[in-house]
N, C-alpha and C positions, 0 to 999 in steps of 0.2 A: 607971104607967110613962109618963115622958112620952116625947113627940111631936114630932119638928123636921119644920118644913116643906123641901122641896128649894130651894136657891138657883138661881132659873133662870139662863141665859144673856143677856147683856149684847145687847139686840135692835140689831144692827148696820143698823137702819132708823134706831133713835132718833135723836134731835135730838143728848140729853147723852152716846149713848154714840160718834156720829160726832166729835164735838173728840177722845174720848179716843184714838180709834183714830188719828186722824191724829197725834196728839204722839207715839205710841208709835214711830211711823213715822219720821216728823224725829229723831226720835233714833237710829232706827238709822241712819239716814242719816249723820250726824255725826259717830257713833261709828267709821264706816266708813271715813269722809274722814279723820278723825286718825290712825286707824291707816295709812294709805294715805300722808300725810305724813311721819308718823315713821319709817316703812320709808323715804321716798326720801331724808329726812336722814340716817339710818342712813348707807345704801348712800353719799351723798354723801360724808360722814364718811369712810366707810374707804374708797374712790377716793381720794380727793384724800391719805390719807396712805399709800395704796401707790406715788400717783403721788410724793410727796415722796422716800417710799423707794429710787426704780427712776433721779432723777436723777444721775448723779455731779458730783463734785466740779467746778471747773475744772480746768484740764492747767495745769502751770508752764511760765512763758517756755522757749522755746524756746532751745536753748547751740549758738549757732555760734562760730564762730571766727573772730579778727578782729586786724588788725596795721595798721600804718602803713604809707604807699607805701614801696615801695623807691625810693633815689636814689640816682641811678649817673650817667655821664658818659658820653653818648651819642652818636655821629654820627650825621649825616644820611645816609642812602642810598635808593639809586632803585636799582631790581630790574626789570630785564627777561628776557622769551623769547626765548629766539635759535636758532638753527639754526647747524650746526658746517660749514665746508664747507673743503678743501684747498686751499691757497695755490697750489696748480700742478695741473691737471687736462688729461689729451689723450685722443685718438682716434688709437690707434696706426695709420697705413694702410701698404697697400705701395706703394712709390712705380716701383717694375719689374711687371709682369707674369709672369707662370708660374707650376710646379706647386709647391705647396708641398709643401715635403720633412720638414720638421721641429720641432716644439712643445716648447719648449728650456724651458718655466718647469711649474709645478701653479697650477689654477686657484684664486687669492686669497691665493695668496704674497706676500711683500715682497721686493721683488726690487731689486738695487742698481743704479746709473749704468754703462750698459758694458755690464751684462749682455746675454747674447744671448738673443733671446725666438723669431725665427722666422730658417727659412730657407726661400728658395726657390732651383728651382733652376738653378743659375748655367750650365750647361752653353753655353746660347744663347748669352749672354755672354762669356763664356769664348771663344766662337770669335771675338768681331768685336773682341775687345783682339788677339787672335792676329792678327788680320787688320789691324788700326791699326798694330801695331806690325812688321810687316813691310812697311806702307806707307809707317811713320816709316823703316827701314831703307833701302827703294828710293829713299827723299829725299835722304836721307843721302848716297847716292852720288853722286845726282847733283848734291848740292851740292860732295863733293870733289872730282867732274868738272870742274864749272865755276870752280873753285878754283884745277886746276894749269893747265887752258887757258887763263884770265884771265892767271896768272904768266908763261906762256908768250911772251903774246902782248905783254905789258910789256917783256919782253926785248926779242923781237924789234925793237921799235917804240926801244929803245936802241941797237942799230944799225944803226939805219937797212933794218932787212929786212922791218921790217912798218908795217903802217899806223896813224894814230889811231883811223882804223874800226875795225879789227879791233880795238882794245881794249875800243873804247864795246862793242861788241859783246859779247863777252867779258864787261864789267862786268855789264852787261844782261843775262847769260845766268844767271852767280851770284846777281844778285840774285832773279832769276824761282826758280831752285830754294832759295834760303834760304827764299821764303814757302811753297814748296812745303812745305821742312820744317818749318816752323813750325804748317801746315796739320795734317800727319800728325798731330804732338804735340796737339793740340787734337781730334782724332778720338781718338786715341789715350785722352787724358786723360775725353774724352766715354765711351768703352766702357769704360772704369776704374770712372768715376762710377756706370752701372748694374751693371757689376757686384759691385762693393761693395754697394748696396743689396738684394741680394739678402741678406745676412743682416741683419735687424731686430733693433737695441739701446737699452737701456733709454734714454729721455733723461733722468732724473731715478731718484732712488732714491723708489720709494713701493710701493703694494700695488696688484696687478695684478689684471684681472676675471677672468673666463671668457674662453677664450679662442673667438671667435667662426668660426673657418673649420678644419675638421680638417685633417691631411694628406692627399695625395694631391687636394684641390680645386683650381682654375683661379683664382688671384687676379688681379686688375683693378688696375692698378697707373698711377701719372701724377704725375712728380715736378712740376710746376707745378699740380696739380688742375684741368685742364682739361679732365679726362674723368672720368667715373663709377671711383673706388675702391672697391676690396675694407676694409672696415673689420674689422681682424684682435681688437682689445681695446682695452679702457682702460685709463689707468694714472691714478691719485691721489697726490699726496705727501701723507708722514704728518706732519713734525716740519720748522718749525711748522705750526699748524693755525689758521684763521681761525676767528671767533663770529662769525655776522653778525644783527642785533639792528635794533630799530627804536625810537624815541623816540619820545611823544605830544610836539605843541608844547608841553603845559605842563612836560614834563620836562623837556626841550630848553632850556626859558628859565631852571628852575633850577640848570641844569649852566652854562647860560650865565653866570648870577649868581655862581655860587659860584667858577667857574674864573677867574672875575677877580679873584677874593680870594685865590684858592689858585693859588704857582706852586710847581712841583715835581714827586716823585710821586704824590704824592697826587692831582696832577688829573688823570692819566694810567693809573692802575693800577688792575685791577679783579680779582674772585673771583667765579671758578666753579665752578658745580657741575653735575654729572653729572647729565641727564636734566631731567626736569619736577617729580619727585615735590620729597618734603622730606629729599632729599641734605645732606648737608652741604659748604660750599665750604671744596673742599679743594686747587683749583689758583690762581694765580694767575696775568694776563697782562694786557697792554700795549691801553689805548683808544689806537690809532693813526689813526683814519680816523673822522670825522666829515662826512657826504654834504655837499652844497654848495646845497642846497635842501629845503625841505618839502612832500613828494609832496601835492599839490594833492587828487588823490579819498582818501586816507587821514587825511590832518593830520597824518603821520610824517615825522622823515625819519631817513634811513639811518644806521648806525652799524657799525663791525664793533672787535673786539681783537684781538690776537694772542696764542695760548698755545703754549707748549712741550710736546709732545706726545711723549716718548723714552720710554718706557711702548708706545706708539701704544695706548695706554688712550683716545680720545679717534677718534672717529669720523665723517667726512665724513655729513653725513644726518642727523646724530642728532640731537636737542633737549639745550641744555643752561642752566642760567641765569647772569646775569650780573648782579653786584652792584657798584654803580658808586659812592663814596663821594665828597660832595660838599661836607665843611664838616668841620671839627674840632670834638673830642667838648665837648659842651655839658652841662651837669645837667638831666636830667631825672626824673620821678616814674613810678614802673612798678608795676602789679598786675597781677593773675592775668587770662586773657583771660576765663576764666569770670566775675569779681565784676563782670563791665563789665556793661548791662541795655541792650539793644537795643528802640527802638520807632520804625519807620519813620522812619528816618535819623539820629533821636537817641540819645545815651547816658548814661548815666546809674551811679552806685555806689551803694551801700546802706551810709552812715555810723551811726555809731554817737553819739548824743548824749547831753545831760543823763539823768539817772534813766536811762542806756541803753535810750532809746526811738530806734529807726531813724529814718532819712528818707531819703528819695531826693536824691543831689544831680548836676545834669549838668553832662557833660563833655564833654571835644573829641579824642578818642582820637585814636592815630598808630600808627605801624607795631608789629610784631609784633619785639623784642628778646629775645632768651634765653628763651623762653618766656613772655615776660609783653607787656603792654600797652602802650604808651607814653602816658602824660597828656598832651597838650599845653596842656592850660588847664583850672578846674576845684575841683581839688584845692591844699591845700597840705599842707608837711609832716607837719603834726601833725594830721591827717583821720584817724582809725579807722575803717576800711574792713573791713567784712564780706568774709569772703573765702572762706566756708565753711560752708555751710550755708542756701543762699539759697531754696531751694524753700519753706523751713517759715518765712520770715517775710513780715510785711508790712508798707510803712510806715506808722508811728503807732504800733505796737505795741512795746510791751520785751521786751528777750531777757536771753540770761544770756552775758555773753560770756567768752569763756577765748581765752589769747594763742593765736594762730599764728605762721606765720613765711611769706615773702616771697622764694624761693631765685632767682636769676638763673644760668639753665642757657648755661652758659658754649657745648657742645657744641653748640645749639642758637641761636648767634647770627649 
């Protein structure tokens, strides 16, 4: 039978068997690291095509809408604030003294010229006419007295039975009681005068206040005002009605400019509107009054119109505006106020160019027309102005554009 000897174990002291051991080593080493690469190329790999997968597309140009300016034929106007106030304004008082008897109107009525508003009462009055004119009566008499003694005594002195004295006399006696009656009348006419004032009439047709003293109180009365007066009400007239308004100098010098170009109505007639807000002017009336200086601490100066007020639609107090037109309708270019691009003090529209790529171009706005903008400089006709849609673009960029349109709101100019 034979015999194998045992293979012993590789003595890990050896010289030849320490290289073996160590290469064994380096290799797993290697082996480690390549696997360890190719996992993170893996992983790399399918990242980068998830990440391919999770981008989308670009977004197409953006579609706003876009038209040509409107051109239209436009005047010049300057727009101010004004205050409404009544061409006739009083402070009713009583010009007698006494008890007041009676409140003839309702508080904020419109009450006519004539009408009676107060009485007080005349009774006290009433007695010293009574008394004047029984005083004018006793004159009377004695002026007929002196009347037939004067004739008398002409006779006499015709033949020869009386004297030149006694006529001078006589003359002298008539004349003394004709001032006598003359007197009377003038008392007379004086107790007339207060008594009449004791009933209070409208002096003007307008709308009356509250009325400030009830019946049955003590009024303080002084036809010359030289004493303290009872103040009974106010009265306002309605129709017409003043605007009273104010000019900056540089308004002023192009009302000045234009009014020497323009004679007629047109440099004299203006439209108003009711209140402050965005009324529409619906009345029309007369620049009558232009102040005679420019108030020095404002740089204003004065201005008022005249309006017809038979409605009494139109209110002492009230704010209303006043649109003043100073040049004949000229061509000008008008868009939306929105397409206008505001940046501290500048402005600017968002055109539409070659290959319909945007750009900004500035411009020189002007007042507010029909709803739209006014160009004064900037633009010409044939600009393709973006008009809609302006938040989703930016210049440099193309869009996709579809017509719009340009409406001029008539209602609204």
């Amino acid at each position: 039978m034979a015999q194998f000897e045992p293979i012993s174990a590789p003595d890990s002291t050896g010289d030849d068997h320490q290289g073996t051991g160590f290469d064994k080593r380096k290799a797993k080493v290697w082996l480690a690291t390549g696997a360890a690469i190719a996992i993170l190329i893996a992983a790399g790999d399918f990242g980068t095509h998830l990440f391919a997968a999770a981008t989308p597309p670009a977004p197409p140009p953006p579609t706003v809408s876009i038209s040509r300016p409107l051109q239209r034929a436009i005047d010049q106007r300057l727009s101010f604030l004004g205050q409404f106030a009544p061409t006739q304004s009083v402070e009713i008082r009583a010009q007698v003294g006494g008890t007041l008897e009676a409140v003839n109107f309702k508080d904020g009525d419109v009450v006519r010229q004539g009408q009676l508003l107060f009485r007080i009462d005349p009774v006290p009055y009433q007695i010293k006419v009574d008394q004047a004119r029984a005083a004018l009566a006793s004159a009377n008499a004695r002026l007929a007295l002196a009347t037939r003694e004067l004739t008398r005594a002409e006779q006499l002195k015709s033949t020869d039975a009386g004297s030149a004295e006694n006529v001078d006399q006589r003359v002298a006696d008539k004349a003394a009681a004709f001032a006598v009656v003359e007197g009377a009348k003038a008392t007379l006419h004086d107790a007339q005068f207060d008594l009449d004032r004791t009933r209070v009439y409208a002096p003007f047709t307008g709308r009356i206040g509250t009325h400030l003293v009830s019946v049955g109180n003590l009024v303080a009365g002084s036809r010359a005002a030289s004493s303290p007066t009872t103040l009974l009400t106010t009265l306002v007239s309605l129709d017409p009605i003043w605007l009273n308004f104010d000019m900056s100098e540089a308004d002023y010098a192009t009302f000045q400019r234009q009014q020497a170009k323009v004679r007629g109505p047109l440099a004299n007639s203006v439209d108003i509107a009711l209140g402050g807000d965005g009324s529409a002017y619906t009345k029309r009336g007369t620049l009558d009054f232009v102040d005679n200086a420019i108030d020095r601490s404002s740089g204003t100066i004065h201005a008022r119109a005249t309006v017809r007020n038979d409605g009494t639609q139109l209110t002492p107090g009230a704010f209303g505006r006043v649109r003043l037109v100073v040049s004949s309708p000229t061509p000008a270019l008008l868009v939306p106020d929105a397409a206008v691009l505001s940046d501290q003090g500048d402005h600017a529209v968002y055109v539409v160019g070659k290959d319909d790529v945007v750009a900004q171009k500035k411009v020189e706005v002007g007042a507010l027309r029909g709803g739209l903008r006014v160009i004064r400089s900037g633009l010409v006709p044939t600009d393709r102005i973006v008009i809609d849609g302006i938040p989703s673009i930016k210049a440099g960029a193309p869009i996709t554009p579809q017509a719009g349109a340009i409406r001029f709101a008539a209602d609204q100019d």
